[in-house]
N, C-alpha and C positions, 0 to 999 in steps of 0.2 A: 261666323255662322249665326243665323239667326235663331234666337229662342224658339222652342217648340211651344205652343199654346196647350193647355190641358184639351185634350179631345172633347166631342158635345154628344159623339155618335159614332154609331160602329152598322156599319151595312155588311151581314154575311150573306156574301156568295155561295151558292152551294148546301143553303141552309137547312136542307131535308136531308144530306146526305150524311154518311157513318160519321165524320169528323168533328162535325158541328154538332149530332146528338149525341154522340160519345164525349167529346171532350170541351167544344168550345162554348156552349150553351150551359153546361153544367159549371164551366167556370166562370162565365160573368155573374151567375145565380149567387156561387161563395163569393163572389169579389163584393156584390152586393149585399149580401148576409152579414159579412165582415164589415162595411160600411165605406168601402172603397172607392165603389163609382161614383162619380160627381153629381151633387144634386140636377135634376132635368136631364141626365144620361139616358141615349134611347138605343133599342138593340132593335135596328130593322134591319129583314131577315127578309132574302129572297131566292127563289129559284126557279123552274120552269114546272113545274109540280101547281096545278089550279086549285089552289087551297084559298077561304077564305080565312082571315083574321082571327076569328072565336076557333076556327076549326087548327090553325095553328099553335095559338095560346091552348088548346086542350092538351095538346100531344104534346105542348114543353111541359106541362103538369103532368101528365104519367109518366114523363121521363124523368123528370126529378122527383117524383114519388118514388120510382124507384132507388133514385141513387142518392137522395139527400135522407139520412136516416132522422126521423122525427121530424118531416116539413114544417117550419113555421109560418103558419098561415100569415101574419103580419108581414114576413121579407118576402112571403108568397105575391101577397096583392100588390105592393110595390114593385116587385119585380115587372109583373105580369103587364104591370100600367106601361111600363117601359116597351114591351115587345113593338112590336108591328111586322106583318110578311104582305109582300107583292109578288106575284108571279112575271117574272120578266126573262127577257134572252137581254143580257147583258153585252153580249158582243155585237152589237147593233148599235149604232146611234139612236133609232127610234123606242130601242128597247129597255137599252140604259132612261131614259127621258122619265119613264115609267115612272122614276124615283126621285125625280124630282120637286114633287110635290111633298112627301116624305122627308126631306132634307130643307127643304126653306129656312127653314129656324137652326138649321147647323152652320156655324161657322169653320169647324172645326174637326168633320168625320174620319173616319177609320174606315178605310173598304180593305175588306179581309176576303180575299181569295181562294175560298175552302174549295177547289177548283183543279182540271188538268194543266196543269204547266201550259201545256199546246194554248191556252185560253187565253193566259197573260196576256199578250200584246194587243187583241182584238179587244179586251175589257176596259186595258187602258185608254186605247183610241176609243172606245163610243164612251166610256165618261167626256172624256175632254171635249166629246162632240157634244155631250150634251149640255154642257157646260154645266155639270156637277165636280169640278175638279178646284183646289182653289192651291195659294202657298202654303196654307195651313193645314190643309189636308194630307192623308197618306196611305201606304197602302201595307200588306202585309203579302207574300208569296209565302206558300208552303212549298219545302222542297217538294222532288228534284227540280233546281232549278235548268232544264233543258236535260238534256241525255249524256251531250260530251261537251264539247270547249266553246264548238262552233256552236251550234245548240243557245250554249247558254249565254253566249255572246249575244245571239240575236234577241233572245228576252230579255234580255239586259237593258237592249239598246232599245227594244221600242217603250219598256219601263219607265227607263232614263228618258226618256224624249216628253214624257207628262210629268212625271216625279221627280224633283230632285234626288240626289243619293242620299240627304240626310233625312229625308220624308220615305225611304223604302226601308222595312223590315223584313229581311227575311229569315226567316222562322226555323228554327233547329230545336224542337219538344226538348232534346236533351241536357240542353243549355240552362232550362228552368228547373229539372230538378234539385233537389235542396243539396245532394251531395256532391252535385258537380260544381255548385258554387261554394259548398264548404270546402272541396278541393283546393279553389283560391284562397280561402283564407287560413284553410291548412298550411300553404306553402308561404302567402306572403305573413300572414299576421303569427307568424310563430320564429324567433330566433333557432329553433329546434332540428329546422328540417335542412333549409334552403342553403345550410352550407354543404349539406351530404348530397345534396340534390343534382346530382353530376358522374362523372365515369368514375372516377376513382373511390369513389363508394359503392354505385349500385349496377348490377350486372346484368341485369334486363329487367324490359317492362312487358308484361302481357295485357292483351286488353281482348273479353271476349265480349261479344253480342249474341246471342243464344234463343233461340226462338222455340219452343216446342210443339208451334201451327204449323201448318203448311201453308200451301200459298191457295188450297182451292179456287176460287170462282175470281180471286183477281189475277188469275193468270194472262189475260191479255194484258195488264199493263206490265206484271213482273217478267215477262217472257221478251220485252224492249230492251228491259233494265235488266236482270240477276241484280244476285249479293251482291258485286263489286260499286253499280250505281245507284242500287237501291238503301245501301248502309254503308258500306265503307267509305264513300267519296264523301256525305255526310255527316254522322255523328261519328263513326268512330275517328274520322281524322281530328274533329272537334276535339273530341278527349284525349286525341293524341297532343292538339297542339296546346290542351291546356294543362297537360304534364308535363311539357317539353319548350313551354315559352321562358325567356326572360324574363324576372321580374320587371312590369308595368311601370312607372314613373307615376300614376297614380292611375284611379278606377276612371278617368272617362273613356269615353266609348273609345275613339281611335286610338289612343293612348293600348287600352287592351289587345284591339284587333291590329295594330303592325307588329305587335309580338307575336301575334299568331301564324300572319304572313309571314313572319323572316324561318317560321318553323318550315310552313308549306315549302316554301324555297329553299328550305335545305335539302329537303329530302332528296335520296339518291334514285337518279332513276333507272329504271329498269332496263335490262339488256335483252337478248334471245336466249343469250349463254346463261345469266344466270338466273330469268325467271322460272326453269324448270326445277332448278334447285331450290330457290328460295319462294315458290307460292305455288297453293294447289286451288283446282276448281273442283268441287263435288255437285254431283244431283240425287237428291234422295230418291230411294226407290221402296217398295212396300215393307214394312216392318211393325214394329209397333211403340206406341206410345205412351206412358201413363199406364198402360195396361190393356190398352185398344189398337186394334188393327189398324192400321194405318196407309192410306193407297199414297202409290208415289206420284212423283212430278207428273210424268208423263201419262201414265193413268188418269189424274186429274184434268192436266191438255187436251185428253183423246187423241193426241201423237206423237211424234219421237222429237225431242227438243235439244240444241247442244246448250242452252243456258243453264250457269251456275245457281246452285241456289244456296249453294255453301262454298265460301272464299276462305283462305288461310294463307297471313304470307309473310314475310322476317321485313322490316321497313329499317331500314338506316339513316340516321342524319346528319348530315358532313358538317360539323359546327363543333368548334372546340369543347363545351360542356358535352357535347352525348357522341364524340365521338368513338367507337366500337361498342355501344351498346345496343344490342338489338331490340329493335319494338315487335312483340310477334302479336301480329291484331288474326282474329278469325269470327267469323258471323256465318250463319246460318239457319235454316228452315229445318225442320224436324228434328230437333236434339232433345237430348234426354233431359233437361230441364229451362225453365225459362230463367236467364240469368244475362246482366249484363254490368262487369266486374274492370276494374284497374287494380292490376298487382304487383307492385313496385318489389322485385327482387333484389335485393343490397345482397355483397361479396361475402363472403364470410372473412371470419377472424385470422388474422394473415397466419397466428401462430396459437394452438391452444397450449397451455398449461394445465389439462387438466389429464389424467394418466387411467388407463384403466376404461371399464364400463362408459363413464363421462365423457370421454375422447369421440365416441360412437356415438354420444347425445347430439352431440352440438349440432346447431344446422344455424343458418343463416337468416339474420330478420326479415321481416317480410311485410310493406304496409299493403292493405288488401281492402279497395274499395269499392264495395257492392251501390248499386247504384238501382237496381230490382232484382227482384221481387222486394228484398229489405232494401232499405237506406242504412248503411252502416259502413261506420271505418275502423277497419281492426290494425295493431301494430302487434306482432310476433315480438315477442322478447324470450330470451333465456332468462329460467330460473331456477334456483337451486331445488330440487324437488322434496320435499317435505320428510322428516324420518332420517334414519341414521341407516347405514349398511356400511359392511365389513370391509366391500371394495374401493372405499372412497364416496367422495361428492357422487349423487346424481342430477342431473340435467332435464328437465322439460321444458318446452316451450309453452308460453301462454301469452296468449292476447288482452291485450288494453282495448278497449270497444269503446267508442264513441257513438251509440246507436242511437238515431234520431228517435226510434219510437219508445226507447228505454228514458230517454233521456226528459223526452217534452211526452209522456205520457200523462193520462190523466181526462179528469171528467171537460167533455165536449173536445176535446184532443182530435185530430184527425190527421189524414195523411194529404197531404193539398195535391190537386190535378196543377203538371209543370206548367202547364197554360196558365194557371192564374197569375203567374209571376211576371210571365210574357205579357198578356193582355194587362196588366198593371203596367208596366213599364212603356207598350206602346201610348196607351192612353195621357200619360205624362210626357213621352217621346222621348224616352231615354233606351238607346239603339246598343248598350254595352255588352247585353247579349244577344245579341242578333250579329247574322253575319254580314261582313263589305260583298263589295261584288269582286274586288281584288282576294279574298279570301275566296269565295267559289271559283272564282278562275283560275285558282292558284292549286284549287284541291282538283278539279276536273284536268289541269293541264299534266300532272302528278298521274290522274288514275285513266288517263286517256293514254300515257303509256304503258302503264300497266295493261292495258287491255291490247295496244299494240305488237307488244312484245307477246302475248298470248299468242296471236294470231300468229306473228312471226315462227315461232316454236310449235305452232301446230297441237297445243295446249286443251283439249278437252276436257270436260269433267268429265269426273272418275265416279262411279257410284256409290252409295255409303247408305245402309239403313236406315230408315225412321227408325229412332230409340235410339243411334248411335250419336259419337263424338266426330262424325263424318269421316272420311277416307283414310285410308292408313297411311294415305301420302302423308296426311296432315301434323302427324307423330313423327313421321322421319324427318320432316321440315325444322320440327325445334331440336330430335335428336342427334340430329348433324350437329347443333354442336352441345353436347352432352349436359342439355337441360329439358325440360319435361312441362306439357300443359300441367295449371291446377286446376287439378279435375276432383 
């Protein structure tokens, strides 16, 4: 495989829309601040929005006024020299073309697809028509990549037909948070964990994704998708498979991701018989949140919808290290807080010796990794609890915290957008956290039965307040077998 060239350019797609002024704009800004992007690095920015140049360079300036606390004018001017926007329809050969006057001087660009999926293959074909595509070039996909197998095969393939696979990134936000990658070196760089790291220590893993929005005004694309392909097919099987891999032979990219794969292919798949026991669908309905009324799905739609907006379901992996331990993953819309957590539950002590009151303490370790609101990784331990009494030893449990903002706090301290990790890594072309197209096809071919087996079983969502922990199915799903969300 050929060496990737450091990037010269980065063309967003989509560059007026939410993604690019929430997140992907504001992190070339720090990557720049920080001193990361390559000297002559250019951020041309285009969409179908008739904006002139001054008038686009305004509007990245009140957007980082707002979000960069204390603007410094000096990485301001810099930055800013870097912009450029064109108004183009990119899925055109003539319209792509647009931009090639803008790129002359790249050898080496980044086309970032802040874009509908359905767009992929039509942007791919008019670069290549326009003959802005090179070896050295590449491209970035933001999920979903397609809807289900088929889907995502055909974006693949017309991808693949401009791009080689080692020139596509596609983008998992989750991936770049700091605690998901301390997760890997929680497991591999510590003698500590990775021999407990299997059935016969720990006895289940939960993994939630928690949203306290709703879906308002993007309900035409969530009402395609639900929970099951809007979050679980993606990040949460990401974090399933980076709990549940093999340790790596070392950090590069493939090395990573066929560990990932072998997880995807273990998984067990769903039947008719046992999806109604082992996964719920919910749809929220009016309630409230935070302390605010809250209108439901359907309300929001203006009509009656059978899409889920909250998933919960027991995932099994047929592989000697996790075999019988349940993964129970749940995501959804309108919950009582925004949180998205890994919680490795270990067995308890096969026998205690302690007698009395203390017998009643004991509970079993527990590592717990919040991933938002905070970044933080806690380890439950037993400890003798402080003071003397009549009855013997007492017992409390207490946590060891490894909290990123406890830890790295301090003057000019901040908390990084996960994009900058990503857009750092594409820019040098190292793909170790980005996903294969064998690893989407592996998670779409996995959650295409699950949706199969829905249908099979005649499986509707069940309703569940805004404010709540979704459906009551969702609590008998783990109480089946006599363990409990942490809530």
């Amino acid at each position: 495989m050929a060496e990737t060239p450091q990037a010269d350019a980065i063309v967003l797609f989509g560059a007026t829309g939410d993604l690019a002024s929430r997140m992907l704009l504001p992190s070339l800004y720090f990557l720049d601040a920080d001193g990361f992007l390559p000297d002559g690095f250019r951020v041309i920015a285009t969409a179908r929005a008739e904006l002139s140049r001054d008038a686009f360079v305004e509007q990245v300036l009140h957007l980082m006024q707002k979000r960069a606390e204390g603007l410094d004018d000096k990485v301001w001017a810099r930055f800013a020299a870097r912009l450029d926007y064109v108004a183009a329809d990119a899925t055109t050969p003539e319209g792509a073309s647009v931009l090639k006057p803008l790129l002359e001087a790249a050898k080496a660009p980044i086309f970032y697809l802040a874009l509908s999926p359905s767009l992929y293959g039509r942007v791919c074909v008019a670069l290549a028509a326009a003959g802005l595509t090179s070896r050295d070039s590449r491209i970035v996909l933001e999920k979903p990549i397609g809807r289900d197998l088929e889907t995502s095969k055909e974006i693949n393939v017309a991808v693949g037909a401009v791009f080689g696979e080692d020139r596509i990134f596609r983008i998992d936000h989750y991936l770049g948070k700091e605690t998901v990658q301390n997760l890997i070196a929680l497991r591999f760089a510590n003698t500590l964990f990775e021999p407990l790291w299997n059935n016969l220590t720990i006895d289940h893993v939960q993994i939630t994704v928690a949203e306290t929005e709703g879906v308002g005004d993007r309900w035409p694309y969530y009402d395609e998708y639900g929970a099951l392909r809007d979050m679980l097919q993606n990040h949460m099987l990401q974090l399933l498979c980076l709990v549940a891999m093999e340790p790596p032979s070392d950090m590069e990219p493939d090395s990573v991701r066929n560990e990932k794969v072998k997880v995807l292919r273990s998984l067990r798949p769903f039947t008719r018989a046992e999806v109604q026991a082992a996964s719920i669908r919910g749809q929220y309905t009016p309630g409230v949140v935070g302390g605010k009324t809250a209108a439901g799905y359907e309300q929001e739609r203006g009509q009656a919808s059978g899409t889920e907006t909250f998933v919960a379901l027991r995932a099994d992996i047929d592989n000697w290290r996790w075999a019988g331990v349940p993964f129970f993953l749940r995501t959804g819309k309108r919950l009582p807080e925004r949180r998205t957590q890994i919680a490795i539950q270990f067995k308890g002590v096969p026998h205690s010796i302690f007698g009395g009151s203390a017998k009643d303490d004991l509970t079993a370790n527990r590592l717990v990794i919040d991933l938002q609101p905070d970044e933080d990784i806690e380890l439950l331990l037993m400890n003798k609890a402080p003071g003397i009494t009549q009855g013997g030893m007492r017992l409390q449990s207490l946590p060891l915290s490894l909290s990123l903002l406890r830890a790295y706090e301090g003057p000019g301290a901040r908390r990084r957008i996960a994009y900058e990790r990503l857009l750092l890594d594409v820019i040098h072309g190292n793909s170790t956290l980005f996903v294969r197209r064998d690893e989407v096809e592996e998670a779409w071919r996995w959650v295409d039965g699950v949706a199969a087996a829905w249908k099979d079983a005649g499986l509707t969502p069940k309703p569940y307040a805004a404010g709540s922990w979704g459906p009551s199915g969702a609590f008998a799903l783990i109480e089946r077998s006599a363990r409990a969300w942490l809530d």
